[in-house]
C-alpha positions in Angstrom: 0.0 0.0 0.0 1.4 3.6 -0.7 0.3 6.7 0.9 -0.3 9.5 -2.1 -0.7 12.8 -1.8 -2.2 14.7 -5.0 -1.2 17.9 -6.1 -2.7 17.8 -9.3 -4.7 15.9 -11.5 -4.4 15.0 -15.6 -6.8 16.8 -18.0 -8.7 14.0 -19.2 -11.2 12.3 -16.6 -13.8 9.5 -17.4 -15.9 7.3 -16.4 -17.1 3.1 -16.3 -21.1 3.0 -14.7 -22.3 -0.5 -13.4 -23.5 -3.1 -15.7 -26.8 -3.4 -14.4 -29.5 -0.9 -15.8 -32.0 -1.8 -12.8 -29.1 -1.2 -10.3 -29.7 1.9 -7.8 -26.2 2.6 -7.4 -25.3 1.9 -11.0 -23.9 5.6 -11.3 -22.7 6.1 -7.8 -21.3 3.5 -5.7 -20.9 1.3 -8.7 -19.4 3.6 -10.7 -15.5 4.1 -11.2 -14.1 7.4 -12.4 -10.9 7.6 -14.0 -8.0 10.2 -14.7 -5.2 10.4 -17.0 -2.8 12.9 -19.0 -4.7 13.9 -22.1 -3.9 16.9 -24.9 -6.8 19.2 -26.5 -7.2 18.5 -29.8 -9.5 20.4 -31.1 -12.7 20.4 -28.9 -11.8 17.5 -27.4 -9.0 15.9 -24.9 -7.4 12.7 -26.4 -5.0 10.8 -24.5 -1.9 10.5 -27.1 -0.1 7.8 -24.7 3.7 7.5 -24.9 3.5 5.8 -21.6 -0.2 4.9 -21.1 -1.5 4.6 -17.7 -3.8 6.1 -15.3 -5.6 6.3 -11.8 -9.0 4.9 -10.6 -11.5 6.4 -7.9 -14.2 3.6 -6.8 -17.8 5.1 -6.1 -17.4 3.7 -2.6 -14.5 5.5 -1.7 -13.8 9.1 -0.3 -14.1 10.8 -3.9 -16.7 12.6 -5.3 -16.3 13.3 -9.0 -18.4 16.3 -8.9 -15.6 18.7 -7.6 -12.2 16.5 -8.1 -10.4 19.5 -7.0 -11.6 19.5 -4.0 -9.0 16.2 -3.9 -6.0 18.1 -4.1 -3.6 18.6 -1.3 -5.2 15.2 0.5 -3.7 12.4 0.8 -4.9 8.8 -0.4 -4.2 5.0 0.4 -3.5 3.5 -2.8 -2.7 -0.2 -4.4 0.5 -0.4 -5.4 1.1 0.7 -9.0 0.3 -2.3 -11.3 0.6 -2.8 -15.1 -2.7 -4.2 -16.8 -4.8 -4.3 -19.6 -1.6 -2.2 -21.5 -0.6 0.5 -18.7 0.2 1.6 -15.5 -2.8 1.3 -12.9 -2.6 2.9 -9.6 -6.0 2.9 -7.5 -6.9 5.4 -4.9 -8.8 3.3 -2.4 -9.6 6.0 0.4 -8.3 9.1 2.0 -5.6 8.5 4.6 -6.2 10.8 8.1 -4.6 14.2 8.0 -1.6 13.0 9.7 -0.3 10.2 7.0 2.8 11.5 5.9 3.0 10.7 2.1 5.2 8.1 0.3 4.9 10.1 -3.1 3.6 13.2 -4.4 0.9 12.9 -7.6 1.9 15.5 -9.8 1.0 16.8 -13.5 3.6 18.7 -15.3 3.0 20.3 -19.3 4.7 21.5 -21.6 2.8 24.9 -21.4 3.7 25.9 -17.5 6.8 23.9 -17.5 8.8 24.0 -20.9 9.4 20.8 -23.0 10.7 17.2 -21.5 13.2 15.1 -23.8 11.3 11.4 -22.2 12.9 9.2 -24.9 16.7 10.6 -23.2 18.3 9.6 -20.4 18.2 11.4 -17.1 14.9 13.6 -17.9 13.9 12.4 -14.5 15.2 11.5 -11.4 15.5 8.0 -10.8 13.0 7.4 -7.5 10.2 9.0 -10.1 7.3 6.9 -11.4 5.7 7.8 -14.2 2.2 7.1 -14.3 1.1 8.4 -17.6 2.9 10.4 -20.5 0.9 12.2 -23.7 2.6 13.7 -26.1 1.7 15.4 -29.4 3.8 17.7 -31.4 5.0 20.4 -29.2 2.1 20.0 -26.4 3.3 17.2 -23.8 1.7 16.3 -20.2 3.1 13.5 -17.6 1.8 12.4 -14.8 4.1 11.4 -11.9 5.0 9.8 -8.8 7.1 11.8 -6.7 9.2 12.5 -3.5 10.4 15.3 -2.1 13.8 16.5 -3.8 13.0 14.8 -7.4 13.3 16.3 -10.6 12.6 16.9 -13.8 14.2 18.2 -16.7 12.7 20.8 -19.5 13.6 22.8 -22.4 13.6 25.6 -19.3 15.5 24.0 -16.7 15.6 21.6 -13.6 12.8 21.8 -12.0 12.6 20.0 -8.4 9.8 19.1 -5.9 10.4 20.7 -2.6 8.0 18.9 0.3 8.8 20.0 3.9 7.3 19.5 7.0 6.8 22.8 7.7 5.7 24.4 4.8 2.6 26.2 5.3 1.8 27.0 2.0 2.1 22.8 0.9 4.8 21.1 -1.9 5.7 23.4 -4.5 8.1 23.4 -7.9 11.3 25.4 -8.0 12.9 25.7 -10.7 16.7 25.2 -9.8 18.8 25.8 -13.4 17.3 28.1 -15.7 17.9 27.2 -19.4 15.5 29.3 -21.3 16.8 30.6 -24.3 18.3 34.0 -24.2 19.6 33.5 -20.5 23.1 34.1 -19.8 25.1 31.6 -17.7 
């Protein structure tokens, strides 16, 4: 079991209803609602995998997919990450108590706030990261990861790493440690 906190979520959310059209809870307890890095094209979100994978919310759990941002900044118990059916799977069971301490960080970094990620090099990650997901189309690019405190990632703008303390009353946040935006000066 891992602890998870989320910080963000991926831009394409679904979801699977129970089976049974008689069934009272067909589209609440029986449901399952899903989340995963997508990329607008045109008026829609499609998921343009290079890693495909995503997360699951049961209808019995602690989630309600009205307002999933109400989620963020909780922390989750969570299966450990498995691959199935052709990707990463990592279900969110229920939320832990407010004084779990989490084992990774759920995060969702683009290419529009974050610059562009090289994934098919070498050492665009830190090595305790999990990727859970990765679109990419063209320029535009979204990834969702599992992180800890003091990971990185790097862009076409830099090293950008997680910073997670204890103390911090404002929550986990992104600093970006080595800028390499074009027209910088060393």
């Amino acid at each position: 079991m891992l602890l998870v906190k989320v910080l963000a979520f991926g831009s394409n959310w679904w979801a699977r209803f129970g089976r049974d059209p008689h069934d009272r809870y067909r589209f609440t307890r029986h449901a399952a609602y899903f989340n995963s890095t997508g990329l607008r094209c045109g008026r829609k979100i499609r998921r343009h995998w290079i890693i495909p994978g995503l997360i699951r919310f049961n209808g019995v759990g602690d989630f309600n997919p009205q307002f999933p941002n109400r989620h963020i900044g909780m922390t989750f118990e969570c299966a450990d990450l498995k691959f199935a059916c052709g990707g990463n799977r990592l279900l969110f069971a229920k939320r832990a108590p407010q004084s779990a301490t989490a084992d990774y960080y759920l995060t969702v970094l683009s290419s529009e706030r974050c610059g562009n990620f090289n994934f098919h090099q070498p050492g665009w990650k830190s090595e305790s990261i999990v990727p859970i997901a990765v679109s990419y189309l063209r320029t535009k690019q979204e990834a969702m990861l599992l992180m800890k405190p003091c990971d990185w990632v790097r862009s076409s703008l830099g090293i950008w790493r997680l910073i997670a303390t204890a103390n911090s009353g404002s929550g986990p946040w992104f600093e970006l440690l080595e800028d390499l935006a074009p027209g910088k000066e060393s």
